[in-house]
GULO-549445 format. One line per 8 residues: number of its first residue (from 1); their letters; for each residue x, y, z of C-alpha. Coordinates in nm, 2 decimals. Example, Ala and Ser with C-alpha at 12.3 -4.5 7.8 and 13.67 -1.06 7.14 Angstrom:
% GULO-549445
1 = AS = 1.23:-0.45:0.78 ~ 1.37:-0.11:0.71
//
This chain:
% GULO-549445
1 = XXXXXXXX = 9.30:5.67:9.87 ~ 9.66:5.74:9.92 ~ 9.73:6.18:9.86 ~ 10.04:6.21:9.63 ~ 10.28:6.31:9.91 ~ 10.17:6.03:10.14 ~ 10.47:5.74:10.17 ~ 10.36:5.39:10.29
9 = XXXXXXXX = 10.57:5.27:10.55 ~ 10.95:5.15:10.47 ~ 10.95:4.76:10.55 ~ 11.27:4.81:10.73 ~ 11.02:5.01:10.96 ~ 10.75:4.77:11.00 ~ 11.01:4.49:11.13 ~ 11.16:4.71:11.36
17 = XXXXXXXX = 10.86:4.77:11.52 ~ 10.73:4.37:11.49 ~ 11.10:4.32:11.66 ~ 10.99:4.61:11.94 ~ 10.66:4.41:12.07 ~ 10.65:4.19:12.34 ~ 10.71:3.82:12.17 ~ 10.48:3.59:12.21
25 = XXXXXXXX = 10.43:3.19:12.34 ~ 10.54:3.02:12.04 ~ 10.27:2.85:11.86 ~ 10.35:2.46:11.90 ~ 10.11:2.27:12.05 ~ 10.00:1.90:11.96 ~ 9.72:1.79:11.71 ~ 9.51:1.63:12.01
33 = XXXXXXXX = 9.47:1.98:12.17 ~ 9.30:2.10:11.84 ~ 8.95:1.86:11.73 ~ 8.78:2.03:11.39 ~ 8.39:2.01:11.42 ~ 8.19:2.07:11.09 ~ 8.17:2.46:11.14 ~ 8.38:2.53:11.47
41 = XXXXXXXX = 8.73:2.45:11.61 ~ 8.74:2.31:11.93 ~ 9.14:2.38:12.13 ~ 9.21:2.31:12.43 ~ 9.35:2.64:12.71 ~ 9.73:2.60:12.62 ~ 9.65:2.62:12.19 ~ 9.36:2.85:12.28
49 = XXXXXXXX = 9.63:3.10:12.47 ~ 9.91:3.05:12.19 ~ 9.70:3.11:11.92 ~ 9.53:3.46:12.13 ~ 9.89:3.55:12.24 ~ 9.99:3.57:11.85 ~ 9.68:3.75:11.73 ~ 9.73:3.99:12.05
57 = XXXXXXXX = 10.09:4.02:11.90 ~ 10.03:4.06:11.55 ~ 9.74:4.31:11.64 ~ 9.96:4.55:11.86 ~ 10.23:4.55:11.59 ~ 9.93:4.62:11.34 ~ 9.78:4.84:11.55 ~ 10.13:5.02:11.62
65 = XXXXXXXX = 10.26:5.02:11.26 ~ 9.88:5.24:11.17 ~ 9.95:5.48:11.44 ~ 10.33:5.53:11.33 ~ 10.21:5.53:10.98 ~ 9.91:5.78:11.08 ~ 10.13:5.99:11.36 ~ 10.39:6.03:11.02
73 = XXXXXXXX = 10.16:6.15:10.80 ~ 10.03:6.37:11.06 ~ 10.36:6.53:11.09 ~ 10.45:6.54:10.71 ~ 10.09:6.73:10.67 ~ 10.23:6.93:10.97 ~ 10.55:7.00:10.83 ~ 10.40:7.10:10.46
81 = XXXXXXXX = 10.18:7.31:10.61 ~ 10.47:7.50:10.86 ~ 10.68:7.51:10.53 ~ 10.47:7.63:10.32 ~ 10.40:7.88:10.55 ~ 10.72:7.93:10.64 ~ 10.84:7.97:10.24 ~ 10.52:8.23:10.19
89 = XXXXXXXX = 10.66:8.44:10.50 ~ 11.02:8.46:10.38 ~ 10.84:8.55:10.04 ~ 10.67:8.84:10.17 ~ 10.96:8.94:10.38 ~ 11.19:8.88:10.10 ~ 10.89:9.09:9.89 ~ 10.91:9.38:10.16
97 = XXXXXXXX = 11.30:9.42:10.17 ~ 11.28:9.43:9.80 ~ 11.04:9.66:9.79 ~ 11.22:9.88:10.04 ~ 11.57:9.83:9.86 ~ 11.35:9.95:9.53 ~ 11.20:10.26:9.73 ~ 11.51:10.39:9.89
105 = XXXXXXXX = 11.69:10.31:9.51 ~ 11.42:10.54:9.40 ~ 11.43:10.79:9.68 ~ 11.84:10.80:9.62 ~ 11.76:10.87:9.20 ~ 11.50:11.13:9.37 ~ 11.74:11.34:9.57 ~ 12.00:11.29:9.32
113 = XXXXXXXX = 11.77:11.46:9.04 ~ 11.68:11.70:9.26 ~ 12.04:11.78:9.36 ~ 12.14:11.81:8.97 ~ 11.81:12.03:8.90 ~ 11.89:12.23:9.14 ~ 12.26:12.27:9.08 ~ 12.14:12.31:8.70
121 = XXXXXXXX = 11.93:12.61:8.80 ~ 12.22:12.76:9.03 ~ 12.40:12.73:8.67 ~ 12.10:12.86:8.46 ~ 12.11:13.17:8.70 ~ 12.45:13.24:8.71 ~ 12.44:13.19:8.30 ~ 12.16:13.46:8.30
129 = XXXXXXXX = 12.32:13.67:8.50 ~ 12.64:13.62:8.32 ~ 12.45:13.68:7.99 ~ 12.23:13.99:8.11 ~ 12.58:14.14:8.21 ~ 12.74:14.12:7.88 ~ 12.49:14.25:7.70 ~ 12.44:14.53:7.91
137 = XXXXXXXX = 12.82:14.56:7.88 ~ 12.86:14.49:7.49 ~ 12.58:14.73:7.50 ~ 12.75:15.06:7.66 ~ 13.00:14.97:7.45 ~ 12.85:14.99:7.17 ~ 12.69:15.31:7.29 ~ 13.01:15.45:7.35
145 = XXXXXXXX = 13.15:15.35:7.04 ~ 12.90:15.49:6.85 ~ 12.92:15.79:7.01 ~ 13.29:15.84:6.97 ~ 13.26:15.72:6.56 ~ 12.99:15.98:6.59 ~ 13.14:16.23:6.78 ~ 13.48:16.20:6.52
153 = XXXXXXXX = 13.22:16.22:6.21 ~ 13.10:16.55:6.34 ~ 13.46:16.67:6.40 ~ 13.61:16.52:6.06 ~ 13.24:16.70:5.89 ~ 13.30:17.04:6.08 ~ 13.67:17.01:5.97 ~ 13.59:16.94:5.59
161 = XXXXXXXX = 13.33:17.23:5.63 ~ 13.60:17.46:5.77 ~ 13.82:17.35:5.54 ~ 13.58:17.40:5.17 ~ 13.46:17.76:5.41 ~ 13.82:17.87:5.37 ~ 13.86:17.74:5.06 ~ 13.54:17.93:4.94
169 = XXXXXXXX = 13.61:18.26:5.12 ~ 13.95:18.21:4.94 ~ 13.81:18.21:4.63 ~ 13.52:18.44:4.67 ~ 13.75:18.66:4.80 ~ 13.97:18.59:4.49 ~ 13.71:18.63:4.26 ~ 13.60:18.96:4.42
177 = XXXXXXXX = 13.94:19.09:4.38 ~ 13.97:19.03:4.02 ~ 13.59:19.18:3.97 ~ 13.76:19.48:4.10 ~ 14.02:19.47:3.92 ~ 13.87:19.42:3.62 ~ 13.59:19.68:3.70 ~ 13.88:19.94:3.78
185 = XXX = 14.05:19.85:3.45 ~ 13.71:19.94:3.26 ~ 13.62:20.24:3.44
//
């Protein structure tokens, strides 16, 4: 049986090589060298050799055209094999550069999220620090505003007390006066 891939032998082929081979006698010869018995031909030497010297022929050629034929498929197997062998290494190297293009992509994303974290924490610090500093800040501000409203509440309280104090002494003092008067008057 014939494989799928195997190719039978172009005819242009087969007569090149029938045209390669050594030619043979030509097979004429007269009827009286040939007698037919009841189960055997009997020739004489010159039919005997031109018919020999054709099958010799015919069998080389044969005999050549099955060895090209053979030899061929021999180097098509050959060749599927070394290209198929061929296509699966180119596959795997095609497979590893991939892989390695896909690695060094991924080692290049790596370094760049690292980079970016760590330049997002540099940030993150500085914010912090940045933050913990105005606090602090808006805090002894604040502290220091409070303590001045504070410190002008006591002074504006201590100057309304001093103020209603003279005010009262005034008036106490007033009102003792006219008790004396009025006491001097009765007595």
């Amino acid at each position: 049986q014939l494989g799928k891939d195997s190719v039978l032998m172009h005819p242009v082929n087969v007569i090149i090589i029938f045209s390669m081979q050594l030619k043979p006698i030509p097979i004429i010869f007269p009827k009286s060298d040939v007698q037919l018995g009841s189960s055997k031909v009997f020739m004489r030497k010159n039919a005997h050799d031109a018919l020999e010297a054709n099958r010799v022929y015919h069998q080389n050629a044969s005999a050549t055209i099955l060895q090209a034929w053979i030899r061929g498929m021999q180097k098509r197997m050959r060749y599927l094999i070394l290209s198929d062998a061929a296509l699966t290494a180119q596959r795997f190297y095609r497979g590893c550069k991939g892989r390695e293009r896909w690695w060094k992509l991924r080692k290049d994303v790596a370094g760049n999220l690292l980079t970016n974290t760590f330049r997002m924490l540099i940030s993150w610090r500085k914010f912090n620090c940045a933050k913990n500093g105005t606090i602090l800040f808006q805090g002894i501000y604040r502290g220091h505003a409070t303590r001045r409203i504070l410190a002008s509440i006591k002074i504006q309280t201590y100057s309304r007390m001093r103020s209603r104090a003279i005010i009262y002494k005034k008036l106490k003092s007033a009102s003792i006066a006219l008790q004396c008067c009025l006491r001097r008057s009765m007595s």
